[in-house]
Each structure stands twice: as C-alpha cells, then as structure tokens.
N, C-alpha and C positions, 0 to 999 in steps of 0.2 A: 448801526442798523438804520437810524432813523436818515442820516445822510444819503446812505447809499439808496435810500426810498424817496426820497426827494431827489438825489438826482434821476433814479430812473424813473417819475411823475415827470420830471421837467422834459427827457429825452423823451417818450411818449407822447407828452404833447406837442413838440416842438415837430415829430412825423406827422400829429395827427392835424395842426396848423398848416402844416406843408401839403398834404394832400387834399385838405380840403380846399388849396388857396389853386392849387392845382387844377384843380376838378371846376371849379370855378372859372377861371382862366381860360379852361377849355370850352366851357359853357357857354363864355363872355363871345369867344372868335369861334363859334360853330358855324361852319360851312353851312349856309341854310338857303340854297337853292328854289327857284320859285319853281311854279307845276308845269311851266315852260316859260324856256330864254329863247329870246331870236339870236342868233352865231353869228360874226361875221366871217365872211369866206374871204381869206386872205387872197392873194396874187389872182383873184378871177378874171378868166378873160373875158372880151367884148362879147355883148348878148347880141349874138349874129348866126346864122343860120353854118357859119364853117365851126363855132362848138356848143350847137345843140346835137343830142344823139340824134344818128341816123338809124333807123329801124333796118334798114336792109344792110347793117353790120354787124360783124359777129365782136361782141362787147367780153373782155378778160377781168375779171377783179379776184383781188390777193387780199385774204385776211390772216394776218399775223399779231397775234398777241405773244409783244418782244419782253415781256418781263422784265420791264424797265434797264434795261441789260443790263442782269445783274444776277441774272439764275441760268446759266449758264451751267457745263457739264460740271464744273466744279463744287457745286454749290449745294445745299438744301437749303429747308427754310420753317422757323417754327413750330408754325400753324400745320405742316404738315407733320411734325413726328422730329424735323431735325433740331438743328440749335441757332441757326443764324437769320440777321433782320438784312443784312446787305453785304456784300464784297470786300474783301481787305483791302483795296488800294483803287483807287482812282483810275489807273493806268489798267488796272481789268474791264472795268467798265469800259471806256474807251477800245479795248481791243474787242468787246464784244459788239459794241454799236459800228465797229471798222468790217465784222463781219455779218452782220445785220444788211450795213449797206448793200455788200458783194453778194447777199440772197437776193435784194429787192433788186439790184440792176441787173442782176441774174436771170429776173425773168418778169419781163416789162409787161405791165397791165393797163388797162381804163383808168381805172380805182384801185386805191388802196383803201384797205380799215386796218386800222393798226390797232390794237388795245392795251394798256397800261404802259402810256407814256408819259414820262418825267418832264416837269418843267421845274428846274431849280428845287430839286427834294434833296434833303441831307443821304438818304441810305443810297442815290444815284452818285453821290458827292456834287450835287451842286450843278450837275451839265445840264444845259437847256437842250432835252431831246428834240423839240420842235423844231428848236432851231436847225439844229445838226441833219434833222429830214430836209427840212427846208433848203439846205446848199446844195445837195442832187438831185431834188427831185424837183424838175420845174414844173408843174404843176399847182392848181390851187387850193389851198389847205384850209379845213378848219377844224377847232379842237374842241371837246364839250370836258369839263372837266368833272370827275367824277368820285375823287377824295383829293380833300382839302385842309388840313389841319397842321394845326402850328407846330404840335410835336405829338409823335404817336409814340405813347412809351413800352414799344412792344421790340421784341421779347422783355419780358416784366424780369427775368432773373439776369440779364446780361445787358449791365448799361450800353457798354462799350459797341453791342450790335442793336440797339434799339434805335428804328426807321428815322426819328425825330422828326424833322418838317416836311412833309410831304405835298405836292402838289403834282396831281397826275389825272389823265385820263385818255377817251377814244380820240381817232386823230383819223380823218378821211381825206386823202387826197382823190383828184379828180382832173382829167382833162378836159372836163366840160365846162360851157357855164354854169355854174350854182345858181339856183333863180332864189332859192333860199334855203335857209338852215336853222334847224331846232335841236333844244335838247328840254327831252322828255324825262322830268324825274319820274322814278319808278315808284311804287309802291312798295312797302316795309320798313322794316326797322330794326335792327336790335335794340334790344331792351337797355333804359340809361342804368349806368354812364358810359356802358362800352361805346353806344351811339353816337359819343360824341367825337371818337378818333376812329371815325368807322367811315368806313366809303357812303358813296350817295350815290347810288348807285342811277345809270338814265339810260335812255335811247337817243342816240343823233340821227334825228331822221332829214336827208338831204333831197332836194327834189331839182331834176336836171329836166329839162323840158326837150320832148321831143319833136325835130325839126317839122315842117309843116303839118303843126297839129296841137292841138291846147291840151292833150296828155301831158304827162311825165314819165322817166325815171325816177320812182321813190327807194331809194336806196337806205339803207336804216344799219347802222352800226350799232352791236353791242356787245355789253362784257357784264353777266349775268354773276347773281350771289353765286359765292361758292361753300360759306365755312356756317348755314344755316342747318336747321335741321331740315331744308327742304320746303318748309310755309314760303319762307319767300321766294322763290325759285317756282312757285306754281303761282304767286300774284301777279309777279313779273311776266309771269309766261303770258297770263291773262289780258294785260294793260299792252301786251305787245300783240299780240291776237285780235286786239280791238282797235287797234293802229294800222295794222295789215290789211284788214278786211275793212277799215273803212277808204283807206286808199286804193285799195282793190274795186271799191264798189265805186268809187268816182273815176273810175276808168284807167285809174293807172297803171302803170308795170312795175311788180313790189320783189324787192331782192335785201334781203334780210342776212348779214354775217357780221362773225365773231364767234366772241368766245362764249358757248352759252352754260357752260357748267355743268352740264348734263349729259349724260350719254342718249347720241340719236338713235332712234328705235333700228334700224340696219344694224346695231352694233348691239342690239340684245336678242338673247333666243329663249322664244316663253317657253317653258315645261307647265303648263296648268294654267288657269286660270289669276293665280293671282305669284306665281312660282318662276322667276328667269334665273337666267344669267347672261351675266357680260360675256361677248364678243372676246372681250382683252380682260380673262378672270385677273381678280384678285386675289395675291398672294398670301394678303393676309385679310381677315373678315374685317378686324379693324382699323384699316387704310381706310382712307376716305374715301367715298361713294358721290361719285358724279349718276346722282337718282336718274332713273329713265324718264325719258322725254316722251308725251304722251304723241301718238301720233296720228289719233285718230279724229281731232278736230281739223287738223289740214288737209287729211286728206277728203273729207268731208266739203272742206272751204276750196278745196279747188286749189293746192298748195303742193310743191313740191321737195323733194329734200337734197341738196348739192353735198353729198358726201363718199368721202372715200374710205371703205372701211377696209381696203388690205394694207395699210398703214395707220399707228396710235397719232392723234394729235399733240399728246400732251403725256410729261410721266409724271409722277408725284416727286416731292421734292423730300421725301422722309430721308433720303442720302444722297450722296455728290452719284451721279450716273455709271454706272459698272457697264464700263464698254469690254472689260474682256469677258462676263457671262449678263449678257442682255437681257436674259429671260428672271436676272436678278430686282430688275427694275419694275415696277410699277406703271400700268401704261393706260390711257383714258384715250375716246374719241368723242370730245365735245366741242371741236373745232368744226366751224361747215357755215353750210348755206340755207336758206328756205325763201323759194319761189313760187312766187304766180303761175299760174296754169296758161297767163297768155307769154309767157316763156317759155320755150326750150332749154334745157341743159343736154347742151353739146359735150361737154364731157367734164369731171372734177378730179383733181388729183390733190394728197398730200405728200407736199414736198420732202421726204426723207433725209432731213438734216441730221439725223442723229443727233439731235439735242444741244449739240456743241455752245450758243451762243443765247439761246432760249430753253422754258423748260414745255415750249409749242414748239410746233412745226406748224409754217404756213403751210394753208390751203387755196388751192387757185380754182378758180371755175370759169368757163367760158358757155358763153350762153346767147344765144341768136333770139330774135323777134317774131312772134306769131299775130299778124297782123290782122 
C-alpha cells in the first residue's frame, strides 16, 4: 500500500513539475507586442505619382480570412463544438492554399486583407503562407502578426491534433505605394494563463497617399475576438472607432475590412427593444454567437457598411460542412466593410465559395471617390 502511494506521490508530482515548468516556459516566450509597431511593406513600389491612388478611379478590395488553409469543407474545429486543432496531411493544406490561389486570381483587386495567415505554424505543417502569396501575387505586401506562441496545447484531450507552434496573422497586399504601416494592438485579454497561448489580437492600419494631394487611403485590416463573452469584442470595437474617426477627421478616406466576429446589423432583425434575431438563425441556442454589431455610432460618425447579406460569410466549424442538406450547417455574416461617408460604395458582393477551401467566403467591394 504504502509503495503503491509513493509511486503515485512521485507520478503526481512529476505532472505537476511538468506543467508548471510548462506554463512557465510559456510565460518566459509570451508574444508581448508593443501599443504600436512600424511594418515594413515588402516589394513596394517607387513613391511616384503612377502608384499613388487616383481619386477619379473606381478602387476593388477583397477580404478573405483563409483559415490558415486548413478549415476547409472537410474539417471542424475545437473551440467550436468539433474535435480537431489541424488537418491530417500536409498535401490537404497544400491543395487548399492551390485553391485559395484560383479565388484570388479569380477576381483581381487594388487590395487584398487576408486574415489568419500562417508563417511556419506546426497545425499549417510548417508552410510559409506569405511566402506562397507572395509567388502570384505581385504586389506589395505586409504582414502584422497577431498570435505568436511556441506551442499552443490546444485541443487539451487530443495530443496528436494540438495547434503546437504557431505563428500567424493579417496580411494586406496593395498595388499602391505604402507611405507607411502600423499594427495596432487591441485592447483585452483573457484571463492568465490561457493568455499566454492566446492570440494578440491588432489592427494594421496602411495609409496609401492620394495623387496630387496630402490625403490618404487609410485602409485598416482586421480579424476581431471571437471565442470571448463578448467584453472584448466591444473594446476592440471602441479602440477601432477611435482610429477611424481620427483619420477621418484629418481628412482622410477610411476603409475598414475583415473578419469582425460579429454580425453586422443588415443581418439582424430587432423584434423590441432590446429582443432580435439573426438574419442566418441559429440551429442551435448553443452554437456560438457572432454578438450584434452596434450600428448606431457610424452611422452617427458619418460611416458606412460594405456588406452582402443575401450570402453567409462564414459557417461554424462544429462538423465537416453538409453539402447534400445546407440548411444543416451553421452559417454567420461577420465578413464586410466599413466606410467613410466621403466614399461611395458602388457595389459589395460575397463570393459564394461554398466553403470548399475556407470556413469564410471572401467579400469584395468596389468603391469610387467623393471628392
């Protein structure tokens, strides 16, 4: 008796050695981002009046969060309901980022924002997505990264799918000159130690100067909390609110996309006062809730909203996608735009991928100058 209680003292401690040596370790290499980085904008071209925007053109930009290609129609994940951290084979990923490609030449834009792109993360197996943008699309790129961590031991019951090293974030490409580039961390947090292999979450705000004239293009990429109870997802909203409107008030033209985690108000319908529902219901109460996006401070601020709500942006990843009963799926519209009022939107579409390669469908918007 007394053996058997010494060895299990010794195996108890020897976990409890280990996680704390663990948790430590994670501590030691926590991705700790300052309150802003200057970016450098890779392949930029010459600052010359043939690529600064021109006002009297109508300007296209595509926001796709490609889910590190790896949520795909086959796939669920986790944190939503299923069971897996990444893809079984290398050669999936690959065939998903093959068709990733054949969207984006599929339908040529200004800009690109891409969100949750891989640079050498174990659950991607290791491919430099940057890179891989980088060989077609010639254009100038820069990336803001926005989880960083050595190994994320998530899913906690299934070693063999947990994320492990991760390194990923937003990625904007551009045919303009970049005059410069930021990334804006967000405010929040979860609470430690999940904090420590938890995204960090930012804003890449890019500014493209308009030809005869000391405006800009402020273009501002992001990819918003999603797995909060919602606090942070209204800080972030805030800190981004206060970035818009102060570029807006120095005279520039603010265009805001990505993935914002939320559904935009087009895509809910209030019954009362404080009483909706989603556009795209929910099948079940307890699926996860992209909270509604409030929208009455932009519209207030002179702010508009580039979305397409007779198509879902995004489905939930609780199971691999039921293409032979659709209406089996879970489906969200928190993919889009929001623009300045001395912009036009000429028109938005999302692109109806049927989920094949991501667990989004880009959105494209095309948008002319009010001068």
């Amino acid at each position: 008796m007394k053996r058997a209680l010494k060895i299990l003292m010794i195996f108890v401690t020897v976990i409890f050695v280990f996680l704390v040596g663990f948790i430590l370790t994670l501590q030691i290499f926590e991705y700790r981002p300052e309150d802003i980085t200057e970016l450098s904008i890779e392949n930029n071209p010459i600052d010359s009046d043939e690529f600064h925007v021109d006002i009297n053109e109508v300007l296209t930009i595509l926001t796709f969060n490609i889910g590190y290609a790896s949520l795909s129609q086959t796939e669920d994940f986790a944190m939503d309901g299923g069971t897996k951290g990444r893809m079984d084979s290398k050669a999936e990923v690959e065939a998903n980022l093959l068709g990733i490609k054949g969207i984006v030449e599929s339908n040529p834009a200004d800009i690109y924002l891409f969100q949750e792109v891989d640079v050498d993360s174990h659950r991607s197996y290791n491919i430099n997505q940057l890179d891989y943008f980088n060989t077609f699309l010639e254009m100038s790129s820069v990336l803001a990264y926005n989880y960083r961590c050595i190994f994320v031991p998530f899913p906690y019951t299934n070693p063999s799918q947990m994320m492990g090293k991760v390194n990923s974030g937003i990625l904007t490409f551009s045919s303009f000159y970049g005059e410069s580039a930021q990334r804006h961390q967000l405010p929040g947090s979860f609470s430690w130690p999940i904090s420590l292999a938890n995204l960090k979450r930012a804003m890449m705000i890019t500014k493209y100067p308009i030809k005869d004239s000391d405006k800009y293009l402020t273009v501002i990429n992001v990819h918003l909390s999603a797995y909060d109870d919602g606090t942070m997802r209204l800080e972030e909203m805030e800190a981004l609110k206060t970035l818009m409107l102060q570029e807006y008030e120095d005279g520039n033209y603010v265009i805001v996309g990505g993935d914002f985690n939320q559904t935009f108000p087009q895509a809910i319908i209030e019954n009362g006062e404080s009483d909706f529902e989603y556009l795209f219901e929910l099948n079940n109460d307890e699926f996860w809730q992209a909270f509604p996006m409030d929208g009455v401070w932009f519209e207030e601020n002179d702010f508009s909203f580039g979305v397409d709500i007779t198509t879902p942006s995004c489905r939930l990843l609780h199971q691999a996608y039921d293409a032979e009963n659709p209406d089996n799926n879970q489906y969200y519209l928190i993919d889009g735009f929001i623009v300045s009022n001395n912009l036009n939107i000429e028109s938005v579409e999302t692109l109806d991928e049927n989920f094949v390669y991501s667990d989004h469908n880009p959105v494209k918007i095309t948008i002319s100058f009010i001068s």
